[in-house]
Chimera marker file (.cmm) of the C-alpha trace (Angstrom):
<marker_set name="trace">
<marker id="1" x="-9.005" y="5.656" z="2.511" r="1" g="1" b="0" radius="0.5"/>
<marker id="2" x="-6.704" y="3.823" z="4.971" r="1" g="1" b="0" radius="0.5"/>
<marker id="3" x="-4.580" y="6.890" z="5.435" r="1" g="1" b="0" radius="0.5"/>
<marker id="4" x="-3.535" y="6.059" z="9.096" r="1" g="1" b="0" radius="0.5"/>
<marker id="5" x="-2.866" y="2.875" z="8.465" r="1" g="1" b="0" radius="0.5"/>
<marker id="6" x="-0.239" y="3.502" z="5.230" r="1" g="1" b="0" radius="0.5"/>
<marker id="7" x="1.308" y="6.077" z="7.152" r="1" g="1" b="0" radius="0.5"/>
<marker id="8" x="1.668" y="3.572" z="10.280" r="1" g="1" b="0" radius="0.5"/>
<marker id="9" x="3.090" y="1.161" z="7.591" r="1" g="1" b="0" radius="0.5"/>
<marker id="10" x="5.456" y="3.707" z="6.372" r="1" g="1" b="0" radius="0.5"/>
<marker id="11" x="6.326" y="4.928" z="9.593" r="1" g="1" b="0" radius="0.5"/>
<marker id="12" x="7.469" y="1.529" z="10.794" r="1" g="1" b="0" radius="0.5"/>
<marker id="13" x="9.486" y="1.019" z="7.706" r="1" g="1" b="0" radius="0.5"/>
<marker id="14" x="11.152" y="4.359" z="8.518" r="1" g="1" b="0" radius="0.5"/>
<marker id="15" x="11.787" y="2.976" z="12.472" r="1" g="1" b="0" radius="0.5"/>
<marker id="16" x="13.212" y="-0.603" z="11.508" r="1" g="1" b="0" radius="0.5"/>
<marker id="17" x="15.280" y="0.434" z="8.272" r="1" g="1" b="0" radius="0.5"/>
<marker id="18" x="16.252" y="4.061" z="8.403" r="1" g="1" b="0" radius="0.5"/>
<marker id="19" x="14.686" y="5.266" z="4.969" r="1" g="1" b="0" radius="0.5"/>
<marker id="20" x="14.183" y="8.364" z="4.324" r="1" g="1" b="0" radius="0.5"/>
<marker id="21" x="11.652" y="9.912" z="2.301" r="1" g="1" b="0" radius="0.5"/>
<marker id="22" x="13.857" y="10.794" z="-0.008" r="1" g="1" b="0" radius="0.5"/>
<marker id="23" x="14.538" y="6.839" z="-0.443" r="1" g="1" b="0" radius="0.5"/>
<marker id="24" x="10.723" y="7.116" z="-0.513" r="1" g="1" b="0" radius="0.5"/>
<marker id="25" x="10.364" y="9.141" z="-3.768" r="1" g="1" b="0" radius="0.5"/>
<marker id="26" x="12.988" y="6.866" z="-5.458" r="1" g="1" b="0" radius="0.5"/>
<marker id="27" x="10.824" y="4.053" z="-4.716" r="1" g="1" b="0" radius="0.5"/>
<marker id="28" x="7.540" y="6.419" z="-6.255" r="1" g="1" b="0" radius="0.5"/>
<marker id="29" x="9.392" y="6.662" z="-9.082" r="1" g="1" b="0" radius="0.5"/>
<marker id="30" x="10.503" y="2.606" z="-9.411" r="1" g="1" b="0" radius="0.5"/>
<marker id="31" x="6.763" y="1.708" z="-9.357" r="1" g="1" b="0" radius="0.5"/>
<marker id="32" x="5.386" y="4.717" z="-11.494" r="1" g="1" b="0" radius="0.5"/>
<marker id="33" x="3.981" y="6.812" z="-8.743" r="1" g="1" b="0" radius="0.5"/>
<marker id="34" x="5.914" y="9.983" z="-8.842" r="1" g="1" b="0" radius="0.5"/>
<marker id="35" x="3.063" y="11.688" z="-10.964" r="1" g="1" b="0" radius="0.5"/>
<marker id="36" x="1.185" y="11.691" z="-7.318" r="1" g="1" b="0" radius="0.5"/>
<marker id="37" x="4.378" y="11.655" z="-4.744" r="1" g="1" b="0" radius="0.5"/>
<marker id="38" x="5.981" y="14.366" z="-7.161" r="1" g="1" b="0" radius="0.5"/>
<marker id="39" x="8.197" y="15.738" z="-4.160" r="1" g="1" b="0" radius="0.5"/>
<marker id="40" x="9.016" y="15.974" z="0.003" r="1" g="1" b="0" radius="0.5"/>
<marker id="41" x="6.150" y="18.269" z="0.269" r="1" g="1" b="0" radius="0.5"/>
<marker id="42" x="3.555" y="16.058" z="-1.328" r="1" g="1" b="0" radius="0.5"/>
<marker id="43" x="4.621" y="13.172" z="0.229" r="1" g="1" b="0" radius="0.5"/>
<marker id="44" x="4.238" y="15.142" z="4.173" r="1" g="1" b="0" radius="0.5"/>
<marker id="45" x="0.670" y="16.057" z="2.998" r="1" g="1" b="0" radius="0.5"/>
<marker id="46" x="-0.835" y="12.961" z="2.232" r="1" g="1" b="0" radius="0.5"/>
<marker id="47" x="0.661" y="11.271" z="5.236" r="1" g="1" b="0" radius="0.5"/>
<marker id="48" x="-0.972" y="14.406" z="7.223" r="1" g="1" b="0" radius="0.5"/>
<marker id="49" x="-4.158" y="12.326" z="5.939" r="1" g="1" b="0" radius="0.5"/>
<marker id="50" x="-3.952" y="10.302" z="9.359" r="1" g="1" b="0" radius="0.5"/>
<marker id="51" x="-6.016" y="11.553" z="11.300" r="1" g="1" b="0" radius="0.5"/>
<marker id="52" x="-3.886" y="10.532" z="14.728" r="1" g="1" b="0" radius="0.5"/>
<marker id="53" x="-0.703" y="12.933" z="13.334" r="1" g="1" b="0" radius="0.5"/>
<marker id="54" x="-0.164" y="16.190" z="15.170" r="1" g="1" b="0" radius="0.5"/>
<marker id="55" x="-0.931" y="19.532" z="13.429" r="1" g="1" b="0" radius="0.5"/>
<marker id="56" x="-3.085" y="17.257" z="10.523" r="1" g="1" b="0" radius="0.5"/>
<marker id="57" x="-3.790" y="18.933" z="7.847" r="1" g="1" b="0" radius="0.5"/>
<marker id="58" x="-5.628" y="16.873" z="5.134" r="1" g="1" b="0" radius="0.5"/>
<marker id="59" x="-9.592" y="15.390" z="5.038" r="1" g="1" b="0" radius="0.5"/>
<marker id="60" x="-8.347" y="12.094" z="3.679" r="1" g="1" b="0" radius="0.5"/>
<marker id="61" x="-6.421" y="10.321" z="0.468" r="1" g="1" b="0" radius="0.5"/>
<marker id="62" x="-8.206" y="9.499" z="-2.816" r="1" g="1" b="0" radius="0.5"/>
<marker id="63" x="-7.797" y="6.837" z="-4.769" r="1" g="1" b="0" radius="0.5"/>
<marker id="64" x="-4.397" y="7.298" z="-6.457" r="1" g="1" b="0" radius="0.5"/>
<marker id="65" x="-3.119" y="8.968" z="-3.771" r="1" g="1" b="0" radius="0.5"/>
<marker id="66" x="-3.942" y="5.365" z="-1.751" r="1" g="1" b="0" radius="0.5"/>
<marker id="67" x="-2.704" y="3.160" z="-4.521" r="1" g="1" b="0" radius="0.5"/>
<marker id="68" x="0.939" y="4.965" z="-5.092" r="1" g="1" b="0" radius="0.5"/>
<marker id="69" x="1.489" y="5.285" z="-1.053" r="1" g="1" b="0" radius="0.5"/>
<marker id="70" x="0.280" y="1.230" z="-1.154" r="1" g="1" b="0" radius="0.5"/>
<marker id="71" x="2.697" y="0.655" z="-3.927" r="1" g="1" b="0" radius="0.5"/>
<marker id="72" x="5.695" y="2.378" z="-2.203" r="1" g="1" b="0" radius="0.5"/>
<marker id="73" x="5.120" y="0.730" z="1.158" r="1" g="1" b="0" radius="0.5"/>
<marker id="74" x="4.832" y="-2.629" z="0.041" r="1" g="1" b="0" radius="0.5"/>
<marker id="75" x="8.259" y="-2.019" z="-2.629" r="1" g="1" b="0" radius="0.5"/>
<marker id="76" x="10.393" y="-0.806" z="0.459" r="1" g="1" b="0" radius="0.5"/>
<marker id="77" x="8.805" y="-3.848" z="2.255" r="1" g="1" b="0" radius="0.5"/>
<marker id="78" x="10.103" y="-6.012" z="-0.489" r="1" g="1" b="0" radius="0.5"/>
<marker id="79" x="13.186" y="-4.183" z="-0.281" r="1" g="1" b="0" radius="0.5"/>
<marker id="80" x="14.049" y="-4.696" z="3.072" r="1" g="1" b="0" radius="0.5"/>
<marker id="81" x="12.320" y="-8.470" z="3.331" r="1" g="1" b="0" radius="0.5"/>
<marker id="82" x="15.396" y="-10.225" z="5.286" r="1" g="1" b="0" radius="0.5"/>
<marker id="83" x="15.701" y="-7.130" z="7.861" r="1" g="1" b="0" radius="0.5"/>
<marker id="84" x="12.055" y="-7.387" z="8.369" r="1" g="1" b="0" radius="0.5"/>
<marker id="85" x="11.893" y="-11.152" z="8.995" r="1" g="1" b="0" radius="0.5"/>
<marker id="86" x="15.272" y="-10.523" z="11.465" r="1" g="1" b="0" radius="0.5"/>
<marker id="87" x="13.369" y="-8.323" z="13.675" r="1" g="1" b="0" radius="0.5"/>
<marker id="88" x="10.073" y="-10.807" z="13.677" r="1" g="1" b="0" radius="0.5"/>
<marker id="89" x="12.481" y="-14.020" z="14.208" r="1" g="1" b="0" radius="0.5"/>
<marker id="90" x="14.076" y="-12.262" z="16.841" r="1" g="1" b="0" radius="0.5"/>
<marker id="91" x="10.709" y="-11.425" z="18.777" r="1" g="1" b="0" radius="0.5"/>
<marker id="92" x="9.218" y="-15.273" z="18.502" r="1" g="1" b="0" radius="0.5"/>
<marker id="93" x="12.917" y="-15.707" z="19.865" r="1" g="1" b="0" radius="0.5"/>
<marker id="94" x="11.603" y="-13.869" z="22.701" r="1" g="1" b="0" radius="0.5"/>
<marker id="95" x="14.619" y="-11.377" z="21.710" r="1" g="1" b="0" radius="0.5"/>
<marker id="96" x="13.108" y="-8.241" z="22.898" r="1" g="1" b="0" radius="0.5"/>
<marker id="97" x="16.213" y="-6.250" z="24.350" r="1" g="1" b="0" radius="0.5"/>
<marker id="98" x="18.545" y="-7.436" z="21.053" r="1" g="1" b="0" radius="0.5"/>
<marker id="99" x="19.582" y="-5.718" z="17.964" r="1" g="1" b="0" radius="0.5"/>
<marker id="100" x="17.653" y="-5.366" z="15.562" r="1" g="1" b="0" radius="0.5"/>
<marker id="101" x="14.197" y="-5.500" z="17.373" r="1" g="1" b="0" radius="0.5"/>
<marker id="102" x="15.043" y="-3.394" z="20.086" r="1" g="1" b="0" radius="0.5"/>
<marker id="103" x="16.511" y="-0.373" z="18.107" r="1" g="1" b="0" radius="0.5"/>
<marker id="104" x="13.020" y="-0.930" z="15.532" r="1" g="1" b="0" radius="0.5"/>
<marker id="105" x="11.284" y="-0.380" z="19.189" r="1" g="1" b="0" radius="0.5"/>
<marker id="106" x="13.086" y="2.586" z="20.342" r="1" g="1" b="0" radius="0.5"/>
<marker id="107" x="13.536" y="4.465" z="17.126" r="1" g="1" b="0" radius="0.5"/>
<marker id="108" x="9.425" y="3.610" z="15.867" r="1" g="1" b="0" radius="0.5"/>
<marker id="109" x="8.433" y="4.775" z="19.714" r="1" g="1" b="0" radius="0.5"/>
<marker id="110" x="10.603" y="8.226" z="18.787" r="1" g="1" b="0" radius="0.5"/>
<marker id="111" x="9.127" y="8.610" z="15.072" r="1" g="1" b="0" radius="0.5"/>
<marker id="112" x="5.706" y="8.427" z="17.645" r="1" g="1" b="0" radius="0.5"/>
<marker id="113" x="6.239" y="10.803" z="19.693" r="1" g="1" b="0" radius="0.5"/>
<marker id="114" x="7.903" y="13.171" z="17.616" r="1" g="1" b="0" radius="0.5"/>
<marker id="115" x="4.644" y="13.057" z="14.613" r="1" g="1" b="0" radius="0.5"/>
<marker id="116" x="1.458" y="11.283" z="16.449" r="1" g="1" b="0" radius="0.5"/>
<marker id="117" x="-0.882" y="11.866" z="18.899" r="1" g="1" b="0" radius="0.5"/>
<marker id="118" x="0.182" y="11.004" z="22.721" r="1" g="1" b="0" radius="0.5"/>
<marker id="119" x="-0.118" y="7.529" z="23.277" r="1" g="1" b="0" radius="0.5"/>
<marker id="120" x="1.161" y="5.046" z="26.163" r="1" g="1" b="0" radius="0.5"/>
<marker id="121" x="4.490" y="3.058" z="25.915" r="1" g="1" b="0" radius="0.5"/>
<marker id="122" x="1.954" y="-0.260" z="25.715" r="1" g="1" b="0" radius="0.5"/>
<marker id="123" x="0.124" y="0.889" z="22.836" r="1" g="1" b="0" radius="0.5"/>
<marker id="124" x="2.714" y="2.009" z="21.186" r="1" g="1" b="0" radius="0.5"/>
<marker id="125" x="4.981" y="-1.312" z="21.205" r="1" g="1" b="0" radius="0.5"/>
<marker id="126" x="1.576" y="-3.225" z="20.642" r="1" g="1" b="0" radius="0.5"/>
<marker id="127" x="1.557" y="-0.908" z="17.934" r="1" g="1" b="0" radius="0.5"/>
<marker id="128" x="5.191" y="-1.175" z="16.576" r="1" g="1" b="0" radius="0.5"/>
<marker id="129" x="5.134" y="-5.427" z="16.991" r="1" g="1" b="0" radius="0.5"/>
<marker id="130" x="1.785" y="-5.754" z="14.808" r="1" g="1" b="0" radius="0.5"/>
<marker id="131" x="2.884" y="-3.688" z="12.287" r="1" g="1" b="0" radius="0.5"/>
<marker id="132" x="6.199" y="-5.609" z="12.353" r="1" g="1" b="0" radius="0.5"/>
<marker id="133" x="4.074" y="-8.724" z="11.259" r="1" g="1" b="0" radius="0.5"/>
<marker id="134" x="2.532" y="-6.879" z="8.648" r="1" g="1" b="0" radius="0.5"/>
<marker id="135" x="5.218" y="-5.812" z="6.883" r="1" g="1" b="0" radius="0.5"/>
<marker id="136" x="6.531" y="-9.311" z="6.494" r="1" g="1" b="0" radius="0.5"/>
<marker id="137" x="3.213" y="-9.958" z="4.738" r="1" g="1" b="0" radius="0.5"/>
<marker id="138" x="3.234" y="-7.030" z="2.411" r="1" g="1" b="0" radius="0.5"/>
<marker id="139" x="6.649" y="-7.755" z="1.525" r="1" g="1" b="0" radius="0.5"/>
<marker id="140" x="5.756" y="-10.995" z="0.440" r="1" g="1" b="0" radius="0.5"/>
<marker id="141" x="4.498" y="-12.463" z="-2.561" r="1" g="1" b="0" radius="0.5"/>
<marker id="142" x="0.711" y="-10.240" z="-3.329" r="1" g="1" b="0" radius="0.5"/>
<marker id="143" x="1.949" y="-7.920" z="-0.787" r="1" g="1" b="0" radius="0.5"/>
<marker id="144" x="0.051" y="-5.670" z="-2.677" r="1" g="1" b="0" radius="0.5"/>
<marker id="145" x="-2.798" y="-7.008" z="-2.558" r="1" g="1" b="0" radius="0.5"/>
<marker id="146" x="-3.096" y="-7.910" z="1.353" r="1" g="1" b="0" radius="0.5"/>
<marker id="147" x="-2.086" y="-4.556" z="2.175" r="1" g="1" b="0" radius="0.5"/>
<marker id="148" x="-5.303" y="-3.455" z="0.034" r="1" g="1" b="0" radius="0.5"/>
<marker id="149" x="-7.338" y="-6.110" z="1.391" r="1" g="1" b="0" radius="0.5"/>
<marker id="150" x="-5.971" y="-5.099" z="5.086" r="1" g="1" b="0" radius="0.5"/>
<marker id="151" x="-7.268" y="-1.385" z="3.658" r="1" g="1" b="0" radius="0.5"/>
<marker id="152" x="-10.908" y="-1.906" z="2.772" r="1" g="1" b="0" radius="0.5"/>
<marker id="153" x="-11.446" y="-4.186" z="5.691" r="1" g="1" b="0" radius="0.5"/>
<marker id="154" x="-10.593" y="-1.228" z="8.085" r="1" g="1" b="0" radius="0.5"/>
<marker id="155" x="-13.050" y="0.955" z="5.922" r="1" g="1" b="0" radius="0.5"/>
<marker id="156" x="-15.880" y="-1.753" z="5.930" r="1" g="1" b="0" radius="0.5"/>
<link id1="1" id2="2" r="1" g="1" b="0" radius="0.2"/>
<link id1="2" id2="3" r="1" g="1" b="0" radius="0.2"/>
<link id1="3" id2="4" r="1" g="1" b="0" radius="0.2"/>
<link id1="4" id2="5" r="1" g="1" b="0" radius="0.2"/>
<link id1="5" id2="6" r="1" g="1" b="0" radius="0.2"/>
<link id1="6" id2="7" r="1" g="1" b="0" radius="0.2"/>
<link id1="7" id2="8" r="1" g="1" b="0" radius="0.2"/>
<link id1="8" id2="9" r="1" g="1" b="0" radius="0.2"/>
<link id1="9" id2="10" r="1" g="1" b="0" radius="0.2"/>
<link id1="10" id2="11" r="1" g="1" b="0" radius="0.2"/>
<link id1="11" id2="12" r="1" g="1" b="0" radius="0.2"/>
<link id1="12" id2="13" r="1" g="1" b="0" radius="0.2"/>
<link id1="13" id2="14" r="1" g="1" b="0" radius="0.2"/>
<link id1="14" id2="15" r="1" g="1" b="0" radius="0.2"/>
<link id1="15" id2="16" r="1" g="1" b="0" radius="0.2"/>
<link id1="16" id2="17" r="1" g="1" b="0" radius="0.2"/>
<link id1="17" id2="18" r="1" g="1" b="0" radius="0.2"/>
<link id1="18" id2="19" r="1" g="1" b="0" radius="0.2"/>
<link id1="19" id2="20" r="1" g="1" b="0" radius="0.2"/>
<link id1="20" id2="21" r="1" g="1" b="0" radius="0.2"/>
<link id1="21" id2="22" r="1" g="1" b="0" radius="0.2"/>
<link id1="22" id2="23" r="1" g="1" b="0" radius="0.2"/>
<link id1="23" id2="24" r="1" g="1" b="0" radius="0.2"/>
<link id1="24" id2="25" r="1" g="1" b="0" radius="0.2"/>
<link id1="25" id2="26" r="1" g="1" b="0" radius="0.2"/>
<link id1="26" id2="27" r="1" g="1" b="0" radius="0.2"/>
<link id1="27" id2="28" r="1" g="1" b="0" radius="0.2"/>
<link id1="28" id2="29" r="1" g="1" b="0" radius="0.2"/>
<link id1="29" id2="30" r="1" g="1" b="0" radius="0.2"/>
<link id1="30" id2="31" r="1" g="1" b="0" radius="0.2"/>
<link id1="31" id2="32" r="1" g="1" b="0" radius="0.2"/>
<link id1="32" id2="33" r="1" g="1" b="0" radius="0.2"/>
<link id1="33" id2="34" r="1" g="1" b="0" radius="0.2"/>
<link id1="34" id2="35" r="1" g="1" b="0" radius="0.2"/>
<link id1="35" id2="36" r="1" g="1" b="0" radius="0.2"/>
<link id1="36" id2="37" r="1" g="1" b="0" radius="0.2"/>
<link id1="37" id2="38" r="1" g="1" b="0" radius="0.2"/>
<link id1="38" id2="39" r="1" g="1" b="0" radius="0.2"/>
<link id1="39" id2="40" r="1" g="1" b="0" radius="0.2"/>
<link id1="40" id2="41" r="1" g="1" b="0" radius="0.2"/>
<link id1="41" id2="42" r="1" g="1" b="0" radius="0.2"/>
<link id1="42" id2="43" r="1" g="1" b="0" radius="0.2"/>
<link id1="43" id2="44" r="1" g="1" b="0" radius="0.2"/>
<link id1="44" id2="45" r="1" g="1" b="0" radius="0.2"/>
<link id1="45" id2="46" r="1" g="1" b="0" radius="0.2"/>
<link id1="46" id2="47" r="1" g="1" b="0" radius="0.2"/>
<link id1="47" id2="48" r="1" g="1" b="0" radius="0.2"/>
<link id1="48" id2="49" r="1" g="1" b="0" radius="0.2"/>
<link id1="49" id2="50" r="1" g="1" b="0" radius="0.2"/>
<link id1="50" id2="51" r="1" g="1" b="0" radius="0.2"/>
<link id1="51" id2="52" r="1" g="1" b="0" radius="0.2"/>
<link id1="52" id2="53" r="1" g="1" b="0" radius="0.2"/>
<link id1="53" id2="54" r="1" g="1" b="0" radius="0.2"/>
<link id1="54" id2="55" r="1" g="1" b="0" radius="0.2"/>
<link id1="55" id2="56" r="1" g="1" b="0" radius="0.2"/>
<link id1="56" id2="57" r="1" g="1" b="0" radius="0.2"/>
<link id1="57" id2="58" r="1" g="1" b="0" radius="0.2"/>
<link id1="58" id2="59" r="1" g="1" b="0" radius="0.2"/>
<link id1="59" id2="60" r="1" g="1" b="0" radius="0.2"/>
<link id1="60" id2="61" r="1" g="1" b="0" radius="0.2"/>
<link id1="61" id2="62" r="1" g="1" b="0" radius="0.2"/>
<link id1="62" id2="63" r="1" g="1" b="0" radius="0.2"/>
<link id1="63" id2="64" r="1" g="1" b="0" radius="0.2"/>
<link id1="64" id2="65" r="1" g="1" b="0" radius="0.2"/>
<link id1="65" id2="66" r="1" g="1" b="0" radius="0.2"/>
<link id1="66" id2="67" r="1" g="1" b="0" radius="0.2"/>
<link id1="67" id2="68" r="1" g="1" b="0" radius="0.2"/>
<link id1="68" id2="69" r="1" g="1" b="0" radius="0.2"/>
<link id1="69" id2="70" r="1" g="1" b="0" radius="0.2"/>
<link id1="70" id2="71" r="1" g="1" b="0" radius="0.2"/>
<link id1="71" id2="72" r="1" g="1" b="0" radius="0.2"/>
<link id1="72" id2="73" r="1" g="1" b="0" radius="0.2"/>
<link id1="73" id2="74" r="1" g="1" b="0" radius="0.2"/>
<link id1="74" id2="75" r="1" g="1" b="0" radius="0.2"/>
<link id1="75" id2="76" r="1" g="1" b="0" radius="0.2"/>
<link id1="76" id2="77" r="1" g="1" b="0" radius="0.2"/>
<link id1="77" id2="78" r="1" g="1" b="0" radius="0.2"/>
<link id1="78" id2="79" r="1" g="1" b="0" radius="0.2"/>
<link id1="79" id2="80" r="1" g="1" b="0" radius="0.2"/>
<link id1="80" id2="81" r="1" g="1" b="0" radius="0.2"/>
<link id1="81" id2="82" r="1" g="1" b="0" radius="0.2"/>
<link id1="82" id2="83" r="1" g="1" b="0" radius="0.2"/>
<link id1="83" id2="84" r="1" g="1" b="0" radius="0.2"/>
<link id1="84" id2="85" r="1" g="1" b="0" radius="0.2"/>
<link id1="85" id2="86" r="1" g="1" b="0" radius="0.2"/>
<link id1="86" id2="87" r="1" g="1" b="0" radius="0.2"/>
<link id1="87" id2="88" r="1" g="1" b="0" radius="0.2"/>
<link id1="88" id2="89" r="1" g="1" b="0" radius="0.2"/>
<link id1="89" id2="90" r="1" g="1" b="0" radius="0.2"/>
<link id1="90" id2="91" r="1" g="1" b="0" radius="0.2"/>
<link id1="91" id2="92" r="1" g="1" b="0" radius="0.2"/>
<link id1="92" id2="93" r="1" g="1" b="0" radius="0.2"/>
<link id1="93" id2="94" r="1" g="1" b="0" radius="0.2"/>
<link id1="94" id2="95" r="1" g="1" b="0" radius="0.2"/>
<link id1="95" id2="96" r="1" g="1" b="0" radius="0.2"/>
<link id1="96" id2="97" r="1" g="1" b="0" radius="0.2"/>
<link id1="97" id2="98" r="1" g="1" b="0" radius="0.2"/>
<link id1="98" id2="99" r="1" g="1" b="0" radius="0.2"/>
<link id1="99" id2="100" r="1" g="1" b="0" radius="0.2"/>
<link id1="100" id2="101" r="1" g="1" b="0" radius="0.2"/>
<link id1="101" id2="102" r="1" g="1" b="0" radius="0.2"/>
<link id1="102" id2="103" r="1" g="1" b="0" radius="0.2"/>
<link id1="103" id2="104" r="1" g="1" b="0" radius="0.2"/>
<link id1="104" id2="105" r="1" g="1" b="0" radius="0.2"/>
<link id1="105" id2="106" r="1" g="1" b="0" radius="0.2"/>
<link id1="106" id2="107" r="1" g="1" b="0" radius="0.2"/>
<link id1="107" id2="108" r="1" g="1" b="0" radius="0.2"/>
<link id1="108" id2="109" r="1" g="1" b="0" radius="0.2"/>
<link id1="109" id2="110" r="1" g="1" b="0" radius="0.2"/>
<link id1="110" id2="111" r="1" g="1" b="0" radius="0.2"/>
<link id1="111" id2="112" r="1" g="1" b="0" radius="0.2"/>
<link id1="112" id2="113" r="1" g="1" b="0" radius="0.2"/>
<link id1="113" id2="114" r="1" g="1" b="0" radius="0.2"/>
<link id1="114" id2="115" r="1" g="1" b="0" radius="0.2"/>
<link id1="115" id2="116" r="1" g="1" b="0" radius="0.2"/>
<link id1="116" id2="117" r="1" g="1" b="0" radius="0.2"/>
<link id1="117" id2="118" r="1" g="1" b="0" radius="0.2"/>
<link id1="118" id2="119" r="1" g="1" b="0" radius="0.2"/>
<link id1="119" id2="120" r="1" g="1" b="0" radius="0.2"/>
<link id1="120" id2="121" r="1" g="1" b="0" radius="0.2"/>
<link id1="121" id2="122" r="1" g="1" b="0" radius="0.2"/>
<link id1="122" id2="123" r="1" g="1" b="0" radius="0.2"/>
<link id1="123" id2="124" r="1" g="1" b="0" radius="0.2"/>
<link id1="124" id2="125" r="1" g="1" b="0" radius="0.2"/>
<link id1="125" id2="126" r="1" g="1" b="0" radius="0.2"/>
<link id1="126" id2="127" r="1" g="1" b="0" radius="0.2"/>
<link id1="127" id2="128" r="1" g="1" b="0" radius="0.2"/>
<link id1="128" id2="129" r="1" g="1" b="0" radius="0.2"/>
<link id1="129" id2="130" r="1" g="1" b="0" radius="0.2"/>
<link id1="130" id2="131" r="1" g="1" b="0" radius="0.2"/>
<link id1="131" id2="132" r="1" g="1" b="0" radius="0.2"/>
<link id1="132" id2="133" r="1" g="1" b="0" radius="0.2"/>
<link id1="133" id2="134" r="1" g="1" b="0" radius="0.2"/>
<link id1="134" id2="135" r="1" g="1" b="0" radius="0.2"/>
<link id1="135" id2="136" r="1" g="1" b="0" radius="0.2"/>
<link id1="136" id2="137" r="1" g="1" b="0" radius="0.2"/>
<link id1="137" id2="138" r="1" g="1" b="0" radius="0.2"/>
<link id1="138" id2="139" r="1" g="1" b="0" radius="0.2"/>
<link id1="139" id2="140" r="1" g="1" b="0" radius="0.2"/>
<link id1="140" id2="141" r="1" g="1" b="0" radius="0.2"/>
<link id1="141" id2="142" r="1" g="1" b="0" radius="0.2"/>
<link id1="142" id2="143" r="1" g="1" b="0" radius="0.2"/>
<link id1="143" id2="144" r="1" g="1" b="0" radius="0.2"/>
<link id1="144" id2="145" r="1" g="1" b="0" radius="0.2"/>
<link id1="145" id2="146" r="1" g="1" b="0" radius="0.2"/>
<link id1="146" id2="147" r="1" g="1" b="0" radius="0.2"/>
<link id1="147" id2="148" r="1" g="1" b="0" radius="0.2"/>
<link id1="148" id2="149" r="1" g="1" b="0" radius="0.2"/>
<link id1="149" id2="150" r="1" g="1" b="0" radius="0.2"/>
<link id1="150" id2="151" r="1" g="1" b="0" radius="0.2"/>
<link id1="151" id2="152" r="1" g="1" b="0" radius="0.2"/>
<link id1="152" id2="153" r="1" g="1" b="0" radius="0.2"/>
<link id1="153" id2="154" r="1" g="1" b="0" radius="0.2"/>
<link id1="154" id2="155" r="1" g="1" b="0" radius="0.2"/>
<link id1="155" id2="156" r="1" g="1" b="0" radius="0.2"/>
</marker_set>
């Protein structure tokens, strides 16, 4: 269930804040999800679910496992709200080559590269500035529930 596109989610958070997924477990455990993300391990499997990661691993993510990656993503967004809606203000600014848009670019183009699939420098900026946008969303108020709404309509 949506596993590329909560890994995508997470990987951007990882690009335009720095967390770790150690920061990531802390969060599991803030919003009562460490039963499922029990550890570093775990947490590398089910983002294996996505099927456009190198060396994947996994069929797909149940239901829980979807629900406690939602509910960590859309925490850290809330977390990191005001960086988030920097980077977008600074893109509608037309602030490409500035700080802290360009480093989200470089370091979420990296983070690419270094788990993904091959993909072109285009696709993967198109990729990095649309998940921007999201982010702001599912760090907003019912977050939570666009995120799951953004989820079944890429199932359906």
């Amino acid at each position: 269930m949506g596993a590329a596109k909560l890994d995508l989610v997470l990987l951007a958070l990882e690009a335009l804040t720095g967390i770790t997924s150690e920061a990531m477990l802390q969060t599991a455990q803030e919003v009562g999800a460490a039963t499922i993300l029990r550890d570093r391990v775990t947490l590398w499997r089910l983002r294996q679910a996505n099927p456009w990661r190198r060396g994947r691993g996994r069929k797909g993510l149940d239901l829980e496992e979807a629900q406690a990656l939602v509910a960590v993503g859309t925490r850290l967004a809330q977390q990191h709200h005001a960086t988030i809606r920097a980077a977008v203000a600074a893109w509608e600014e037309g602030r490409l080559q500035h700080p802290p848009l360009v480093d989200y670019l470089e370091r979420f183009a990296d983070l690419w590269r270094d788990r993904l699939q091959p993909a072109a420098p285009s696709t993967m900026e198109a990729m990095a500035l649309k998940l921007l946008v999201d982010l702001l969303f599912y760090g907003g108020p019912a977050g939570l529930q666009r995120l799951w709404l953004a989820l079944l309509e890429e199932a359906g």
